[in-house]
C-alpha positions in Angstrom: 5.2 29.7 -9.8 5.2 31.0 -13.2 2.3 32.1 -15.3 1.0 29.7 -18.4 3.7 30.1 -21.8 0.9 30.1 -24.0 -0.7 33.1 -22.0 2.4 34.8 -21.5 3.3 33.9 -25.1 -0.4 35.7 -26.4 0.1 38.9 -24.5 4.0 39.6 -25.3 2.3 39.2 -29.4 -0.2 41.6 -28.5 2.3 43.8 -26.9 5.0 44.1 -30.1 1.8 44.3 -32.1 2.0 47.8 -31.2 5.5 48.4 -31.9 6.1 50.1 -35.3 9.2 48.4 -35.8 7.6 44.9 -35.6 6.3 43.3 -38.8 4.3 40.4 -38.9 4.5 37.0 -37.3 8.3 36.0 -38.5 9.5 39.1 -36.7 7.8 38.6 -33.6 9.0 35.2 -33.1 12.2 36.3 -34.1 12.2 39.0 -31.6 10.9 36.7 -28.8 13.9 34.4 -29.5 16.5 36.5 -28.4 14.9 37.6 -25.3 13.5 34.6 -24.0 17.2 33.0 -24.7 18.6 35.7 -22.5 16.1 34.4 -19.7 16.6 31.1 -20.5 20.6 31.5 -20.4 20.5 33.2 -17.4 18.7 30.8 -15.2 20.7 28.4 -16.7 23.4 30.3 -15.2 21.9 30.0 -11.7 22.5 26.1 -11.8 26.0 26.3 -13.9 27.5 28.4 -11.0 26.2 25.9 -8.3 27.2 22.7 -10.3 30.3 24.2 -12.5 33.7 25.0 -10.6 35.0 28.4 -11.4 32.0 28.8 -13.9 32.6 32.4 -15.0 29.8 34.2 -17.4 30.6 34.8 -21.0 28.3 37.5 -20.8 29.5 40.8 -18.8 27.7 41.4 -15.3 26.3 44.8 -17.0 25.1 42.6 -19.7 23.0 39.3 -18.1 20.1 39.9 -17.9 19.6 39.9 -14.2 21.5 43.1 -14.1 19.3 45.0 -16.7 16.0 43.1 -17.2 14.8 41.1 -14.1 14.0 44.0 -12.3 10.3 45.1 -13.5 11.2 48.8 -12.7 14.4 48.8 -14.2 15.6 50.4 -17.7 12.7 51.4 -19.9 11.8 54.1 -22.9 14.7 55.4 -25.0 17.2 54.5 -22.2 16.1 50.6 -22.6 16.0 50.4 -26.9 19.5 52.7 -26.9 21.0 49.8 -24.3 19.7 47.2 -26.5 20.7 48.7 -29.7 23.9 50.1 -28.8 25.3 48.1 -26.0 23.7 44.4 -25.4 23.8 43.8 -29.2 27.1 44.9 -30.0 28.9 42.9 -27.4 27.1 39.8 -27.7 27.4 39.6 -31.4 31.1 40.3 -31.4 32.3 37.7 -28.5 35.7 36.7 -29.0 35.1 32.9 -27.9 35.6 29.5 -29.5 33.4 26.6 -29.4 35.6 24.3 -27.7 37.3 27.0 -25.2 33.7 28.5 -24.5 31.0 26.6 -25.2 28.5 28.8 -23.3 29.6 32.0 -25.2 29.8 30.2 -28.5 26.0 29.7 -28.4 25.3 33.2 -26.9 27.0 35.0 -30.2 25.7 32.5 -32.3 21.9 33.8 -31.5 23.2 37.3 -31.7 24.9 36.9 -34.7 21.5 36.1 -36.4 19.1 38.1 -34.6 17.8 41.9 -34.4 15.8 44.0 -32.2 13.1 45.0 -34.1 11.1 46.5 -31.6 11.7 50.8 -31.4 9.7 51.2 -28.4 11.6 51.0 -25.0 8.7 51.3 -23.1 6.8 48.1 -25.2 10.4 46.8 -24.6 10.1 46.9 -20.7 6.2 45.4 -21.0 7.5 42.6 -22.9 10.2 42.1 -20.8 8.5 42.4 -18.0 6.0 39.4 -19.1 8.9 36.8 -19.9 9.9 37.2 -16.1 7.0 35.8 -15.5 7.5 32.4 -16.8 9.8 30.1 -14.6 12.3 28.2 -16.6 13.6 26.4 -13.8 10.0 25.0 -14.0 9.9 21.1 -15.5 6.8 21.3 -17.1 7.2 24.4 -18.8 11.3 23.9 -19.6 10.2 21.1 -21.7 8.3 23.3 -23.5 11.3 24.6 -24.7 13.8 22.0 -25.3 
């Protein structure tokens, strides 16, 4: 059972209010976006390879984030933001797919095409992280929430 959004939601603000690289509300939300899309993605991913034959990730294993983020004692500090900045960002913006041929990976480089980390602190990073794995998407009440 996941914790309440709107609780979860309050604490991750509170959390990149202490990030330096952070700026007000637009980049907060912006911020969030990404991230909780990754989560979102992922356990949307759970269900494609049950109900999808041959589903196959756009997103490299290294990449998704059950490889880098689900674990709460996984990648953090400057190892985490250099990831980020360096690895999960680069390959997601430049994804060589086609809408029709991959719609899954169309959408995921169309949020990355947009969006920045703005946050500079890995270890804020992890806490934030660490926060959105608390809410269940796979949840009804609180999936709605989102669509």
């Amino acid at each position: 059972m996941g914790e309440n959004i709107t609780t979860v939601i309050k604490s991750i603000r509170d959390i990149m209010r202490q990030d330096a690289g952070v700026d007000g509300d637009a980049q907060r939300i912006s911020q969030m976006v990404w991230m909780i899309f990754l989560k979102v993605f992922d356990d949307k991913e759970d269900e494609w390879e049950i109900t999808i034959p041959n589903y196959k990730s756009p997103i490299r294993k290294d990449l998704r984030w059950r490889t880098w983020a689900a674990d709460d004692e996984g990648m953090t500090g400057e190892e985490l933001a250099d990831f980020i900045n360096n690895t999960l960002f680069t390959t997601l913006k430049e994804l060589k797919v086609t809408r029709k041929e991959d719609p899954q990976g169309w959408i995921v480089r169309s949020i990355f095409e947009d969006s920045y980390n703005y946050m500079k602190s890995g270890t804020l990073i992890r806490q934030v992280i660490n926060k959105i794995n608390l809410i269940n998407f796979n949840n009804q009440k609180e999936r709605h929430l989102f669509q």
